[in-house]
C-alpha positions in Angstrom: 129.0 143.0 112.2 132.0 145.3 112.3 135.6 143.8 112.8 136.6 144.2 116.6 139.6 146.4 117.6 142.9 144.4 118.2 143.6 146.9 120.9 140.3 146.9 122.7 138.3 144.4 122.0 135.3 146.5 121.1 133.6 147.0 117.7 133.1 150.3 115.9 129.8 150.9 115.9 127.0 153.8 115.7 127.3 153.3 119.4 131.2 154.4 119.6 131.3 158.0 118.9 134.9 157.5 118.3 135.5 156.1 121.2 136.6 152.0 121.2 134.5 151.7 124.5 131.4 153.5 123.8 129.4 156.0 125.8 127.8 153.6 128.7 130.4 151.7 128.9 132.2 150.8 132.2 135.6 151.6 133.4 136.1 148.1 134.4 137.0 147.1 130.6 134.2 144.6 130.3 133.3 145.3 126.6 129.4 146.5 126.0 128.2 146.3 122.5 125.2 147.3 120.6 122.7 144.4 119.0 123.8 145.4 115.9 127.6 145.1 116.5 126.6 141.7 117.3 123.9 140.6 114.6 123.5 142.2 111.1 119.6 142.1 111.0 118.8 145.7 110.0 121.7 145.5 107.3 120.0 142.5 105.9 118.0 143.0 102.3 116.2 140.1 102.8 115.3 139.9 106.6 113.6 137.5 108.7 111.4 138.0 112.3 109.8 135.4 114.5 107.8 137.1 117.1 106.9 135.3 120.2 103.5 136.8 121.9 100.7 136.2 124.2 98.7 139.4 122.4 98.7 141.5 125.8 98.6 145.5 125.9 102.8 145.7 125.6 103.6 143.1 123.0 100.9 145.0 121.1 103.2 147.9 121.8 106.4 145.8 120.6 104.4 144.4 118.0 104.0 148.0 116.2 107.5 149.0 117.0 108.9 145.9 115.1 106.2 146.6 112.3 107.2 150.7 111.8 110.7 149.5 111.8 110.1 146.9 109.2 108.9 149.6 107.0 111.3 152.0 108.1 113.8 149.9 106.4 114.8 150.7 102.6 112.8 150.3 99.3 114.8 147.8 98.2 114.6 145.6 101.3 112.3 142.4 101.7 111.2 141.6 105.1 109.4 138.2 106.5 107.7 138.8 110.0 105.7 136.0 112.0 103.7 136.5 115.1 104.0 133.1 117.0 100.8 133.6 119.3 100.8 131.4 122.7 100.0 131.4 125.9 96.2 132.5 125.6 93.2 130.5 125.3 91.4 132.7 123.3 93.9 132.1 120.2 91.5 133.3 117.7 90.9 136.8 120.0 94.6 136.9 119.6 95.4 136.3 116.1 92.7 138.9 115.4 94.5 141.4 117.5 97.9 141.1 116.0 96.8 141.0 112.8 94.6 144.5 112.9 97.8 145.6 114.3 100.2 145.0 111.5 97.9 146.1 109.2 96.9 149.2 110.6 101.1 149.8 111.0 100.8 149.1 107.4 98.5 151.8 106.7 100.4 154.2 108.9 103.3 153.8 107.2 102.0 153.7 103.4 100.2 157.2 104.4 103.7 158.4 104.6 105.5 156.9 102.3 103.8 156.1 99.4 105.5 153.9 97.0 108.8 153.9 98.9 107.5 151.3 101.2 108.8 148.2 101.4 107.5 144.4 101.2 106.5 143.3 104.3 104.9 140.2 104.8 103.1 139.2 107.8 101.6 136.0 109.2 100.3 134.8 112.5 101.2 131.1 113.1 99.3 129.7 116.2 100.4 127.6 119.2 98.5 124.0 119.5 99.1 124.3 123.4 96.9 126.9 124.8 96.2 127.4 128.3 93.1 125.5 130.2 91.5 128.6 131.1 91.7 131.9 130.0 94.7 134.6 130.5 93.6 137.8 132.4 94.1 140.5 129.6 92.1 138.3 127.0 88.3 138.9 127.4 88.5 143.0 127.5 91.3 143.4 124.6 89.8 140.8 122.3 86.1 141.6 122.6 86.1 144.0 119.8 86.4 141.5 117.0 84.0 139.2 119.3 81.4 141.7 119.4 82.2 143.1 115.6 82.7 146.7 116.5 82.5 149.5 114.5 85.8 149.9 112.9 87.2 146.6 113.8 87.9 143.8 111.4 86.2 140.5 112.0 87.1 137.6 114.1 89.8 135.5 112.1 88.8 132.2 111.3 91.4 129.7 113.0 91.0 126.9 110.7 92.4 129.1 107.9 95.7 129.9 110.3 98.8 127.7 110.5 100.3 126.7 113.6 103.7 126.0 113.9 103.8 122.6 113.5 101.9 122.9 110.3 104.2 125.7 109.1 107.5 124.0 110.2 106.6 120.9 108.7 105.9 122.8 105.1 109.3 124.5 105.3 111.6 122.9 108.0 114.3 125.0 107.1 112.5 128.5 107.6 115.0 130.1 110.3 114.8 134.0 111.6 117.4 136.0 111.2 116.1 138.0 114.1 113.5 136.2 117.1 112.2 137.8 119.9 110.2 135.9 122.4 108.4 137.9 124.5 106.0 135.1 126.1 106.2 131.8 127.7 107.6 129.7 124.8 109.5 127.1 127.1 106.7 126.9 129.4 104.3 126.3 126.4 106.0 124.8 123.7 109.4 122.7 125.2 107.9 121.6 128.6 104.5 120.5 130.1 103.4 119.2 133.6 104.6 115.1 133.7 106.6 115.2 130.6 110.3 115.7 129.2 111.1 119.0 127.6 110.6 118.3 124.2 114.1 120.0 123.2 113.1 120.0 119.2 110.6 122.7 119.8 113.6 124.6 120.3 114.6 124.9 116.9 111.6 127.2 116.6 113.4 130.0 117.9 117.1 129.2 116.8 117.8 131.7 114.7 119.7 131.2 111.0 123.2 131.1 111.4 124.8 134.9 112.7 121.4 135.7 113.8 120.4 137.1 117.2 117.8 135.4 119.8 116.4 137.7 121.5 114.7 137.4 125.1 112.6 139.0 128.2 114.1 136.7 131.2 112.2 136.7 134.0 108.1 135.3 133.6 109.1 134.6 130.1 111.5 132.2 130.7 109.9 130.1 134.0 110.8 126.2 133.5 108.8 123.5 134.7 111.6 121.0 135.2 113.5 119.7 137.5 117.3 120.4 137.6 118.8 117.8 135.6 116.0 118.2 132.7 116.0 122.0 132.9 119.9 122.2 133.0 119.9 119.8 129.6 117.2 122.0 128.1 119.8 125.2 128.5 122.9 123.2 127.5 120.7 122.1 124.1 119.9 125.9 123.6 123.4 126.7 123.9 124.6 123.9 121.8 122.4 125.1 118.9 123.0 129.2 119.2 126.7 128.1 119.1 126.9 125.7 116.1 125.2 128.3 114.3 127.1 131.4 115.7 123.9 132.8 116.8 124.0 135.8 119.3 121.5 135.3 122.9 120.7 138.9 124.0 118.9 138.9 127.4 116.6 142.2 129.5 114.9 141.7 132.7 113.4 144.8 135.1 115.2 142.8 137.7 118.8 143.3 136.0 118.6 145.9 133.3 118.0 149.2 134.4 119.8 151.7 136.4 118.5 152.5 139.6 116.4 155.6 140.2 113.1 157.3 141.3 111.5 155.7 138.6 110.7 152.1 137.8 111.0 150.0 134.2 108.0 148.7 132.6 105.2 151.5 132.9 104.4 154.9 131.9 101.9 157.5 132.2 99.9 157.5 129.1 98.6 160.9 130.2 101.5 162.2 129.7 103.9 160.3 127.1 104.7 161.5 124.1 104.7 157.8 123.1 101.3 157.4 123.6 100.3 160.6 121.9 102.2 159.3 118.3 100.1 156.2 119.0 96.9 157.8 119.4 97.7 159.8 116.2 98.6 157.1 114.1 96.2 154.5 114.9 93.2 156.3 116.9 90.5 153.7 117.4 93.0 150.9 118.0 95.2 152.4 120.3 92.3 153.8 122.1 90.9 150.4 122.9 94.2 149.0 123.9 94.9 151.3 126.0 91.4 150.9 127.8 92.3 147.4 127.6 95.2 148.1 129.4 93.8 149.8 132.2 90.8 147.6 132.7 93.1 144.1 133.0 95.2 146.0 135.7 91.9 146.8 137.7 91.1 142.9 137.2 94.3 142.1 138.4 94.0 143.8 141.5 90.5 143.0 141.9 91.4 139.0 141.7 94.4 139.6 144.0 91.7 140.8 146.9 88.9 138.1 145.7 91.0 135.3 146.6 91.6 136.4 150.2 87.9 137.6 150.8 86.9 134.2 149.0 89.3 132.5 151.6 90.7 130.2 148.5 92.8 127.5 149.2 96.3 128.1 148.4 99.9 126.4 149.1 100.9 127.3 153.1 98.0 129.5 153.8 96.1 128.5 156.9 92.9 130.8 157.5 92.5 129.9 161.3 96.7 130.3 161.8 96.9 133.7 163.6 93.7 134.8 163.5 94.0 135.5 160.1 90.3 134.4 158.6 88.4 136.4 161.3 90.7 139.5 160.6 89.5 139.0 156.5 85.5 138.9 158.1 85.9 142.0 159.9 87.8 143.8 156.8 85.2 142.8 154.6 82.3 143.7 156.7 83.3 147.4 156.4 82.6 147.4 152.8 78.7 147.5 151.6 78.3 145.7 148.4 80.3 142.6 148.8 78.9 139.3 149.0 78.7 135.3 148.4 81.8 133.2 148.5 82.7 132.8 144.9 85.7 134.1 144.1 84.9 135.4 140.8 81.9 136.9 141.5 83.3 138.9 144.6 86.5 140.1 142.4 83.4 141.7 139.7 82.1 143.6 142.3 85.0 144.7 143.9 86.1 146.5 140.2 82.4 147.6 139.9 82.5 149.2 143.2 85.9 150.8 142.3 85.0 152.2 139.2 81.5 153.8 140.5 83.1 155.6 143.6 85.4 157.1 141.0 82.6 158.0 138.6 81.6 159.9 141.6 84.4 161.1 143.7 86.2 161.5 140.3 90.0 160.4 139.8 91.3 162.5 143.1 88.6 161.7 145.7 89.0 157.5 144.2 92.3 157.6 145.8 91.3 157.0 148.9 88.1 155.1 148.5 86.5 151.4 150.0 88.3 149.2 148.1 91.6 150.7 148.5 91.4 150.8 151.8 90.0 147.2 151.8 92.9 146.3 150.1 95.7 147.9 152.1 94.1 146.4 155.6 93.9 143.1 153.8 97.4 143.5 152.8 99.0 144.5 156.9 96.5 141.4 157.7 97.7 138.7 155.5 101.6 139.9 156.0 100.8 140.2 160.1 99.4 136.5 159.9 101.5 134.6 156.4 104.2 137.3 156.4 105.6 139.8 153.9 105.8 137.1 150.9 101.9 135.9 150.7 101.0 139.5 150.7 103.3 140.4 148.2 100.1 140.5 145.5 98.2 142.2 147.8 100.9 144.9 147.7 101.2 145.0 144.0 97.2 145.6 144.0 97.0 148.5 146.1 99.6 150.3 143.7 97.7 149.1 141.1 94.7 151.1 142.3 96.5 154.0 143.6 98.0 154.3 139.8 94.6 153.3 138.4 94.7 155.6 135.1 98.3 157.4 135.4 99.9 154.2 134.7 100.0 151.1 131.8 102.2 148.4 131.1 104.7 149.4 128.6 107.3 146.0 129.2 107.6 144.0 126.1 108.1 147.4 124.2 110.5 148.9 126.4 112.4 146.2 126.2 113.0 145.4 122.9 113.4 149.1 122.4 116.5 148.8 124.4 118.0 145.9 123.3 117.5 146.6 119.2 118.7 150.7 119.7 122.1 151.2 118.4 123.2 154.5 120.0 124.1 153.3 123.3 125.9 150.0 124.2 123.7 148.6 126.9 124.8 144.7 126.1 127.3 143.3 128.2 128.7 139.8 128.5 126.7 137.1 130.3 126.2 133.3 130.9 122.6 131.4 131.1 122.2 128.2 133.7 118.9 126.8 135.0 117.6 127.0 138.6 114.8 125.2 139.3 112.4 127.9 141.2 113.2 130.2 138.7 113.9 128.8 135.2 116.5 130.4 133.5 119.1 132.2 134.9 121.3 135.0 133.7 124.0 136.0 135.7 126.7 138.8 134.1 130.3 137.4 133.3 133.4 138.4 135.9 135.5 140.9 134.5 138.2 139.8 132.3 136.1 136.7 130.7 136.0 136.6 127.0 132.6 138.0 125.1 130.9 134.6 124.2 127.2 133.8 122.6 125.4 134.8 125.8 124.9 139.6 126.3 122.5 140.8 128.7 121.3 144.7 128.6 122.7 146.5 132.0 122.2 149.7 133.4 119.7 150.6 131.0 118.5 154.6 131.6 114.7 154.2 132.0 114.1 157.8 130.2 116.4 157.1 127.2 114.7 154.2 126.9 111.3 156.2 126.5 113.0 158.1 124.2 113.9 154.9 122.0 110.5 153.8 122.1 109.2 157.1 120.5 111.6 156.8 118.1 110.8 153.3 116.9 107.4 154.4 115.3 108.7 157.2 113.8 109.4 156.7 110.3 112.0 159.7 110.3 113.9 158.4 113.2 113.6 154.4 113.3 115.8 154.0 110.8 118.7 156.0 113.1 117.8 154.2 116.0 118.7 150.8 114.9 121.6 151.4 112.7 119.5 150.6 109.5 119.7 152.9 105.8 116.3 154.6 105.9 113.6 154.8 103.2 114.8 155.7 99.9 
């Protein structure tokens, strides 16, 4: 990284524009930095990348970022990148997924340039703790290599895939220079219901030494501890990242963005410019996730209403409190084509139904349709009767179906758009802890406290970081964005 400024405290960087603060950065004097002030990844001819997924619609997105930039890197440059898959039960699905991915990036990117294409060298290594049932996104975005569609390579045989114990114990000194964990690796990997954190599974995503560790804090980073193990899980974390001067960059939608009329995480594939390049590059791929994409949100907010009209059990919900079950019989007997009790089964024909009335009504007249309807009353009913928190799903649901088509998850690569972009300093310092009912905890540093091993990205402008995206996976402008010498 660039030497810092006696004077200032802040590093010359493609982010300064001559100025020792950078654009972005706050009058307060707390110093910002770019990722590549802090870690010299891009700059590195031989390059490593550990990338932690659960194989949903936006680490597919991150997935061919990190792939176009890989080969947006120069001639000379060797790059190792692994796909740690967890979180999904359907592991082979998964692995099938990510692979066709990097492979169609690798097509892409050899279309354009030819022999001036760097080595890349991909592998998926696979978790040994998958979930006991089945992850929402998986059975719609992984059918394709079930079902052997046209155009789509075959289901990957798992028995010919490492998993990370295998591959760690074959080279126990393998360390990235760069990781991003974009999944549940603690939850998965470190701790388990009724056991210790197992603290040497976090030597998995320590990177080697001056590297960066990279990570979405929020869902991602959920503990199943109590205080005292959790709290010893963080200070281990730290204790490794700082015996091996290792940089922790942290991005949340909660903390990272700057206010406005617009929210992080999702766009309008309609009309991005993002998804257009996509759709270009990689047509019957992108085209499937994307459908993918759509159909998991409808499933999500089917599922949301199921479990009310089911009446499932769940924690501090009482159906004959307040009147509340007979209100869900009444709602529910407005609506023709709902029946039984199984939750399931009621959630499938609640997305059929959906789905129908806007093959008929079309995309306009769907907006104000049964099961939206069904879903806002069940939404005032449960918040009248459980209050605001228990219908906090419900909530998310009805803007799931109100958006149904003008909207798809875009988090994982937003994210890591943002945080790996050198042209505006976004990183600012931070500290990590541990609360119990949330896992890890990031909180900014005061003013005045020296820059340590802990940034986190802050007021983050949600349309530059579109911008950044589309620049990632273009080969002309990737490059740029990073801070990295381009092709030769």
């Amino acid at each position: 990284p660039p030497p810092l400024s006696a004077a200032t405290g802040c590093a010359q960087s493609l982010a300064c524009d001559g100025c020792a603060a950078g654009p972005g950065a706050e009058a307060t004097g707390m110093p910002r930095r770019v990722l590549r002030d802090l870690a010299p990844f891009f700059e590195l001819a031989q390059a490593r990348l550990l990338f932690v997924t659960d194989a949903k619609i936006d680490d597919a997105l991150a997935l061919w970022m990190l792939s176009i930039l890989a080969f947006a890197r120069p001639t000379e440059h060797r790059v190792e990148l692994k796909a740690l898959l967890l979180g999904v039960k359907d592991r082979a699905g998964g692995a099938s997924l990510l692979e066709h991915i990097f492979q169609e990036a690798k097509a892409w990117a050899s279309s354009k340039l030819g022999d001036s294409l760097p080595s890349v060298a991909f592998e998926v290594l696979v978790s040994e703790n998958p979930p006991a049932q089945p992850v929402r996104h998986e059975s719609g975005t992984y059918r394709p290599y079930h079902a052997r569609a046209a155009n789509f390579p075959a289901l990957v045989d798992l028995s010919k895939r490492r998993s990370l114990a295998d591959f760690q114990q074959a080279d126990p000194e393998w360390a990235a220079d760069l990781v991003a964990v974009c999944a549940q690796f603690f939850e998965y990997e470190v701790v388990a219901a009724g056991r210790p954190p197992r603290l040497d599974a976090l030597r998995a995503i320590v990177p080697a030494p001056g590297g960066a560790l990279v990570v979405q804090s929020g869902f991602n980073t959920r503990i199943s501890a109590k205080d005292s193990e959790g709290q010893g899980l963080v200070n281990d974390l730290l204790q490794r990242l700082e015996e091996r001067s290792c940089t922790m960059a942290l991005i949340s939608n909660a903390f990272s963005f700057a206010k406005g009329d617009s929210k992080p995480g999702a766009l309008n594939p309609s009309e991005s410019p993002f998804v257009e390049s996509l759709k270009m590059q990689s047509p019957v791929l992108w085209e499937h996730v994307f459908k993918a994409g759509l159909d998991e949100g409808l499933v999500f907010a089917a599922d949301q209403m199921a479990k009310w009209l089911a009446k499932t059990t769940m924690p501090g919900v009482d159906y004959d409190q307040n009147g509340l079950g007979s209100s869900i019989d009444g709602i529910r007997a407005k609506v023709d084509g709902i029946s039984g009790t199984d939750q399931g089964a009621i959630s499938s024909q609640l997305a059929d139904l959906f789905l129908e009335e806007r093959l008929e009504g079309g995309a306009e007249a769907a907006a104000d349709h049964s099961v939206l309807r069904l879903c806002q009353e069940l939404r005032q009913a449960v918040e009248a009767a459980a209050g605001a928190k228990a219908a906090d799903y419900l909530g998310r649901a009805a803007n799931t179906l109100q958006k149904y088509g003008k909207t798809v998850e875009v988090t994982d690569g937003q994210h890591l758009a943002a945080v790996l972009q050198a042209k505006a300093p976004v990183l600012a310092p931070a500290t990590i802890g541990f609360a119990e009912a949330a896992g890890l905890k990031v909180d900014f540093a005061e003013e005045g406290a020296a820059a340590g091993t802990i940034w986190a990205a802050r007021d983050v402008d949600i349309a530059e970081s579109f911008a950044w995206m589309e620049e990632a996976i273009d080969l002309g402008r990737a490059a740029a964005l990073v801070g990295c010498k381009p092709p030769n």
